[in-house]
C-alpha positions as CSV (number, residue, x, y, z in Angstrom):
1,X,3.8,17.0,13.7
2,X,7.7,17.5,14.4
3,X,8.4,19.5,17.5
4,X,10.9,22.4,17.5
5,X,13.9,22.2,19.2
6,X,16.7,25.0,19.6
7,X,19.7,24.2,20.9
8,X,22.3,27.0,22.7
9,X,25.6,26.7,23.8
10,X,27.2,28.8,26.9
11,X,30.1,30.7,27.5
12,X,33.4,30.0,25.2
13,X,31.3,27.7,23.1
14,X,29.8,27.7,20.0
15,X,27.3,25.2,18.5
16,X,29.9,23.1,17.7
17,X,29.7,21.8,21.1
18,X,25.9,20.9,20.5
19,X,26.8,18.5,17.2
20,X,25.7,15.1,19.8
21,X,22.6,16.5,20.8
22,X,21.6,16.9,17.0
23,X,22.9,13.9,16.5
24,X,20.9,11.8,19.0
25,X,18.1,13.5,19.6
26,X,15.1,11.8,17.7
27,X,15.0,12.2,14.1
28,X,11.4,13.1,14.4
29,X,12.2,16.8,16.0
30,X,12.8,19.9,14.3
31,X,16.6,20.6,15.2
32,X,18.0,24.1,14.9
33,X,20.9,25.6,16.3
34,X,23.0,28.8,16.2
35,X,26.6,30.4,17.4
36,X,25.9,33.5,19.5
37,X,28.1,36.4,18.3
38,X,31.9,36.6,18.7
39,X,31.4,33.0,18.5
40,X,32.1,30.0,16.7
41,X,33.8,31.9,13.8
42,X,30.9,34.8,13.7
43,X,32.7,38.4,14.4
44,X,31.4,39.9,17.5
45,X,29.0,42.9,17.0
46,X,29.7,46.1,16.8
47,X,26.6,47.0,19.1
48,X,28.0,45.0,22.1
49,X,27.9,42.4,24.1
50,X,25.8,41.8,27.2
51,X,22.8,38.9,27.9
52,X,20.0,41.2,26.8
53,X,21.6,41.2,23.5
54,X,21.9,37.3,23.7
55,X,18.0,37.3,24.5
56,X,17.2,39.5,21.6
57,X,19.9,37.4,19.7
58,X,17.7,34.4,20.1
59,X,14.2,36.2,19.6
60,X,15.5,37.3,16.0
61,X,17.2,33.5,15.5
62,X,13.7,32.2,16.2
63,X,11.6,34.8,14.0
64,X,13.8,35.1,11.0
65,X,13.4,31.6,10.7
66,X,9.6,31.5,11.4
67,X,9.4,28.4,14.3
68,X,6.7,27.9,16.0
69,X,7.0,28.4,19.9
70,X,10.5,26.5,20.2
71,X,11.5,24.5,22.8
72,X,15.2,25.5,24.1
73,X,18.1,23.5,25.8
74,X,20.0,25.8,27.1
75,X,23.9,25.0,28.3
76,X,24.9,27.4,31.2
77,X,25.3,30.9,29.8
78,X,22.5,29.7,26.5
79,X,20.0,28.5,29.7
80,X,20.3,32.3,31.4
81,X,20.1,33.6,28.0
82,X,17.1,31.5,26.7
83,X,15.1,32.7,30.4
84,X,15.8,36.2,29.6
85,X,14.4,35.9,26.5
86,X,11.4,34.1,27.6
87,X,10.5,36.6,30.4
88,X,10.3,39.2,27.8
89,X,8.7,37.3,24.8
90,X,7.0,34.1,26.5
91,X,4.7,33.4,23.5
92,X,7.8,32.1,21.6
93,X,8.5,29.7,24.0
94,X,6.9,25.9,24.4
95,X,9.5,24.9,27.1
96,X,13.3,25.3,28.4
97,X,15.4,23.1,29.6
98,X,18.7,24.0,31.5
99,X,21.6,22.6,32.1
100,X,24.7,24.3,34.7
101,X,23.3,27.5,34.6
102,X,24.1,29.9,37.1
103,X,21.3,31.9,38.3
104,X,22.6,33.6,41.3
105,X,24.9,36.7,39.9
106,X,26.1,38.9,42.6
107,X,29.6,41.4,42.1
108,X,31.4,38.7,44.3
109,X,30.4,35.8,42.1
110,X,31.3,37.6,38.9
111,X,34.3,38.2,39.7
112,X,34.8,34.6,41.0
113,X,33.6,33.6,37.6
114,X,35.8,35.9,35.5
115,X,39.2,36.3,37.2
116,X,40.7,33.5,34.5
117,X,38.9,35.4,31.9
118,X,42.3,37.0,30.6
119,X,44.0,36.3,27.3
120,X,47.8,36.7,28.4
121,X,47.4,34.4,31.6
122,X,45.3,32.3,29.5
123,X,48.5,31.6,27.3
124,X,51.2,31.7,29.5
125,X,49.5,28.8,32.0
126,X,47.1,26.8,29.4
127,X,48.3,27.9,25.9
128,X,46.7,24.7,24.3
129,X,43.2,25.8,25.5
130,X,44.0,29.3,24.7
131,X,45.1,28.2,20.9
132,X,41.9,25.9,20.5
133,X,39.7,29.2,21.9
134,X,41.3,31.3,19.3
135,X,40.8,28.5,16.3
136,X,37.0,28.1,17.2
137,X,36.2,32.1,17.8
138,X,38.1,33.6,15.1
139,X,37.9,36.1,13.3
140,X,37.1,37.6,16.9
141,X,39.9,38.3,18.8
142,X,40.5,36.0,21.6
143,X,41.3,38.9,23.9
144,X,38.7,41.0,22.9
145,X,36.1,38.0,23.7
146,X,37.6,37.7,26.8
147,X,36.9,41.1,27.8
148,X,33.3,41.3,26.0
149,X,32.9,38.2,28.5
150,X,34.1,39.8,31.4
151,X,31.8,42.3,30.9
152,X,28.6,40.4,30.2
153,X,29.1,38.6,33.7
154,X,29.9,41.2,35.6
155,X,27.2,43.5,34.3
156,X,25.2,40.6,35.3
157,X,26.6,40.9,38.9
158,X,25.8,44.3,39.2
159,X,21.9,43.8,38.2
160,X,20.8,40.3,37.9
161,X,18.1,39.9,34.7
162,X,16.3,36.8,36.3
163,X,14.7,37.7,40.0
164,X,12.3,36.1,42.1
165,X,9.6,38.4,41.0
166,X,9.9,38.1,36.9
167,X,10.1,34.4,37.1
168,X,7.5,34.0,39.3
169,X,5.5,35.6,35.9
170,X,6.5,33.1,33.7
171,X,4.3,30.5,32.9
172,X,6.9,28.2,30.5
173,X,7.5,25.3,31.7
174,X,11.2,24.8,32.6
175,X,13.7,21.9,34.0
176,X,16.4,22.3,35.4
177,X,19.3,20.5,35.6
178,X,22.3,20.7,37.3
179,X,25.4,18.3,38.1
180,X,26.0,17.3,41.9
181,X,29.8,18.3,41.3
182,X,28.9,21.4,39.5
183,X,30.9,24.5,41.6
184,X,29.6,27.3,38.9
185,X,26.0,26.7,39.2
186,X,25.9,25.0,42.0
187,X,23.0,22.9,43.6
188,X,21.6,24.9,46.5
189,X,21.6,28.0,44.2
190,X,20.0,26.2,41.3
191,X,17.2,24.9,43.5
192,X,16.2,28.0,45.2
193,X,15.9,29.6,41.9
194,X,12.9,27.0,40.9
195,X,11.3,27.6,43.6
196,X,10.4,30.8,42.5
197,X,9.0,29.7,38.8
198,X,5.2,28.6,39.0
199,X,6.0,25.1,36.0
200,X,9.3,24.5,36.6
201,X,11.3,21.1,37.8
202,X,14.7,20.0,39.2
203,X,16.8,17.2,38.6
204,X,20.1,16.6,40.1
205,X,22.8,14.6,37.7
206,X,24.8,12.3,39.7
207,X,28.4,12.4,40.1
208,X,28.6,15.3,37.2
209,X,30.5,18.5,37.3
210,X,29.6,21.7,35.2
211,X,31.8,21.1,31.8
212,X,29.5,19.6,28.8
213,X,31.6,16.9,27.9
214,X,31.4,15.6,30.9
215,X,28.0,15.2,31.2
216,X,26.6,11.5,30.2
217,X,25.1,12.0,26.8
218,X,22.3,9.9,26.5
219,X,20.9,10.4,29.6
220,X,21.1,14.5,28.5
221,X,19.0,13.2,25.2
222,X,16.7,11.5,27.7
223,X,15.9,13.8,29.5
224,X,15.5,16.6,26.9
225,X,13.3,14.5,24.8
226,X,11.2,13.5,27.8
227,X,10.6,16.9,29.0
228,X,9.4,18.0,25.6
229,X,7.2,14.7,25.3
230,X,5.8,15.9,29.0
231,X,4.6,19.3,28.2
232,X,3.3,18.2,24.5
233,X,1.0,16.2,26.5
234,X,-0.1,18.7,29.0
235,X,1.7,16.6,31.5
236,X,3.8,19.6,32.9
């Protein structure tokens, strides 16, 4: 029997950035992935733009396609996402696995997180990454996904959808990873957050920081696969 796997991307992505992890994951899983909107060339909705949409964005991915309980890897923003989504709707959830996501959202640490997060900067000081944002995200706007970003954080700063009390309720198992160099989730704040889930582990990645790309691919597939092995036995 294949096992289901649904891959999410974080904040400025799109699945694109997930293409090696479909690639080498084993041939015998069940590989699905999807762009959130305003991303990866899908126009961002009319109805807004904030991580309990992204939950219920992934609840209806994972319905209209009729999986079975999936199980997620989730980069950064796609790991909070995926978690909100499984406090609410646990039963379509086998397990989660996280990489660089931050977990502790405060006012301070949103705007620490989205004082770049401005279109005109963006191309006066690193034009060639604003050009290769606009490419991947359009027809949205890149300064109107800028702003819908800004806002999703920030409304995350002001009330935080994962606490020590809701995730101390959920019963899917979860690992988490996060990269020793890693300055936006950061270790200490990653860990503390386990703590409070009842089937969740913790794995630091040596000598990584928080970008994708920078993170040694096969031992990502590794440990993705292995997880999902782990909990298909009972083993987690």
């Amino acid at each position: 029997m294949k096992h289901t796997i649904l891959l999410l991307h974080g904040a400025l992505g799109s699945e694109a950035q997930l293409k090696f992890l479909k690639r080498e994951l084993p041939p015998f899983y069940d590989v699905h992935s999807f762009s959130f909107t305003g991303h990866g060339g899908r126009p961002l909705a009319t109805t807004g733009f904030s991580m309990k949409e992204l939950a219920q964005e992934i609840r209806q991915f994972i319905l209209a396609h009729n999986l079975p309980p999936v199980h997620v890897f989730g980069y950064s923003m796609g790991g909070y996402a995926t978690l909100t989504a499984a406090v609410a709707w646990p039963e379509l959830f086998s397990s989660i696995t996280t990489l660089g996501t931050k977990f502790d959202w405060t006012p301070g640490t949103a705007a620490l997180e989205t004082r770049f997060l401005d279109a005109a900067g963006m191309r006066e000081k690193v034009p060639q990454f604003a050009s290769q944002l606009e490419q991947l995200h359009a027809p949205t706007p890149l300064p109107e996904l800028l702003a819908a970003t800004t806002g999703l954080l920030r409304g995350l700063g002001d009330a935080p959808l994962l606490t020590a009390a809701n995730l101390a309720e959920l019963e899917v198992p979860v690992q988490v990873l996060v990269g020793e160099l890693d300055t936006t989730a950061g270790v200490d704040a990653s860990r503390s957050y386990v703590d409070h889930m009842p089937r969740a582990t913790f794995e630091i990645i040596m000598n990584t920081p928080h970008p994708l790309e920078k993170v040694n691919p096969d031992l990502l597939v590794n440990r993705i696969a292995r997880f999902v092995e782990l909990v298909e036995e009972g083993m987690v």
